[in-house]
C-alpha angles and dihedrals in degrees: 000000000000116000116199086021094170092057135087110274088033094058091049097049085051075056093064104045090051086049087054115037118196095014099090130016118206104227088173145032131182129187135154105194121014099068094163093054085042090057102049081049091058095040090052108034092031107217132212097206129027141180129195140175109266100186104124113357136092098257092219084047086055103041094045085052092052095046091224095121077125091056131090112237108213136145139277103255092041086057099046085055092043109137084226089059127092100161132026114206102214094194101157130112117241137355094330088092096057100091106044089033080061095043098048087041082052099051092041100245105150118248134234105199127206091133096102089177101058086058094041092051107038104011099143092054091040095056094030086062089045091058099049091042104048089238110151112214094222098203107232085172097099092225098053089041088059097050092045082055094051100056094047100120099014106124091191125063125252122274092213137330137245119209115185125206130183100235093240123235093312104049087116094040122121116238081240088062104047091083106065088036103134137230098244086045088050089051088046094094110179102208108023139050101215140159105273090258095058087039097059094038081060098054092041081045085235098118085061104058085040080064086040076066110046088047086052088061099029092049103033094227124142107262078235096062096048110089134196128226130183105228106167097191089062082212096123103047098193142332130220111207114200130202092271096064091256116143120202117192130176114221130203151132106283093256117139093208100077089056099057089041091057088047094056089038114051140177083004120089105221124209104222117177098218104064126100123241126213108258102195097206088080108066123071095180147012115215141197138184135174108251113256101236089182092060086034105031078160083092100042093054096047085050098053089043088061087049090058097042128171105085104346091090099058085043091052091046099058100033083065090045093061095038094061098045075056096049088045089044094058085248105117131352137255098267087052094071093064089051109039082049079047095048100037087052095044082061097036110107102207130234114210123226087353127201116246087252088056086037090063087030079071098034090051086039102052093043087058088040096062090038078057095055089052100054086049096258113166100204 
């Protein structure tokens, strides 16, 4: 099943299965948006199972316009249990995820996670029920899928780990210069082709302590122990230093495929054709820099979000979430995201080890709280 299968990653890892026939067979596909992509995928891949979003639209209109009259409509998390199912691609952007990422994790398919903000919400539910139930979060970030890689065969645990990030398109600015950036500068990513959402967390560095977090839960490492590094040329993904003063650290082209790839496949190395492979020739240097939480206070909040822990990271995750619709929106400008987050998690009272209803009762919370910001409201 992939879930967010218009987006992005979803289009990548279908990619992937079309790079690679008879290896995989789509049983499932779910989109909200993009109903024409969504039919060529039908009509090509040939699910047995399919979700879409209905608001708003005449459900025969839309099944006859996705061609999919011979598929079964169920839901997400019907889908993520399936008994056809053995992973799950969990390829959207925010909470959306949550509920089928905790279906499939109950009923042991595997999962393929590109979905930062389930595990950053609700990590310690997510990985207890993994535990009870056998799931394997398979890592499609390629950060997290280099450090996962990394680990494979070690027999002792990290001492600390490195996650490298590009720097954006702002990594040289000035402070001065942050507030006029631009939306079309913030989606000019020099090293990746991601979804808007991704695109703009990159260039706030928030995407990146949202990733200090969910290593924090997939690796079971302390958040203090994650560190960050600027590496422009996103060759090194990220690095795993052990007691013995060993780094290990996983190279390649800045390609997501090969993620996702690594995460159907495992423990099996694929040849694909497609990908592309590192010629040496072409790099003169490679180069780090400790991040500039002053110019990007995006990290330093998702970091001390992860510090606090029980319910700040789900308020910091969609506070962000909102922020940016409203930066991408002309609504507010780039600077703005750092301090409505700030703001929205200064007034935040924290519920510890919460349960996945008070989980969503933050979420649902923090995204009204910025809105409210916004109108002026002094609660």
């Amino acid at each position: 099943m992939v879930l967010g299968s218009t987006g992005s990653i979803g289009r990548q890892t279908l990619d992937v299965v079309r790079a690679l026939p008879g290896r995989f067979r789509i049983v499932g596909l779910a989109a909200g948006k993009n109903l024409d992509l969504l039919a060529e995928q039908v009509s090509e891949f040939k699910p047995e199972y399919i979700n879409y979003s209905l608001v708003g639209r005449d459900e025969k209109e839309t099944r006859n316009r996705l061609g999919a009259t011979r598929c079964e409509y169920l839901s997400l998390e019907e889908i993520a249990r399936h008994v056809d199912v053995d992973i799950v691609v969990i390829a959207t952007s925010g909470v959306a995820g949550l509920g089928a990422t905790l279906a499939a994790v109950k009923a042991g398919k595997n999962i393929a996670l590109a979905n930062k903000e389930s595990l950053v919400a609700a990590g310690e539910i997510i990985t207890d029920e993994a535990g009870r139930s056998g799931t394997q979060i398979l890592p499609v970030d390629s950060e997290h899928s280099a450090i996962w890689q990394c680990l494979n065969g070690e027999k002792q645990a990290a001492r600390r780990i490195i996650l490298t990030a590009s720097g954006g398109p702002f990594r040289e600015y000035a402070k001065e210069q942050m507030a006029g950036i631009t939306i079309e500068q913030a989606l000019d990513h020099p090293s990746w082709n991601m979804g808007k959402k991704v695109t703009i967390d990159s260039a706030t560095l928030m995407n990146k302590g949202l990733e200090v977090i969910e290593a924090h839960w997939l690796f079971k490492i302390n958040v203090e122990d994650v560190k960050v590094l600027i590496h422009p040329q996103s060759i090194i993904h990220s690095m795993v230093e052990f007691v013995d003063g060993s780094v290990k650290a996983q190279l390649s082209y800045p390609d997501m495929r090969l993620p996702i790839q690594y995460a159907l496949s495992y423990p099996d190395r694929l040849a694909n054709p497609d990908l592309p492979h590192l010629d040496w020739s072409n790099f003169s240097d490679l180069t780090f820099q400790q991040p500039d939480t002053a110019r990007f206070p995006c990290l330093q909040l998702a970091i001390e979000a992860g510090r606090q822990g029980g319910t700040y990271p789900a308020v910091l995750s969609a506070a962000d979430e909102v922020a940016v619709d409203l930066f991408l929106s002309r609504r507010i400008g780039f600077v703005d995201i750092a301090r409505l987050v700030e703001q929205v998690l200064e007034r935040h009272r924290k519920t510890s080890r919460p349960s996945v209803e008070e989980i969503m009762t933050a979420d649902t919370w923090a995204r009204e709280a910025v809105l409210g910001l916004i109108r002026g409201d002094n609660k």
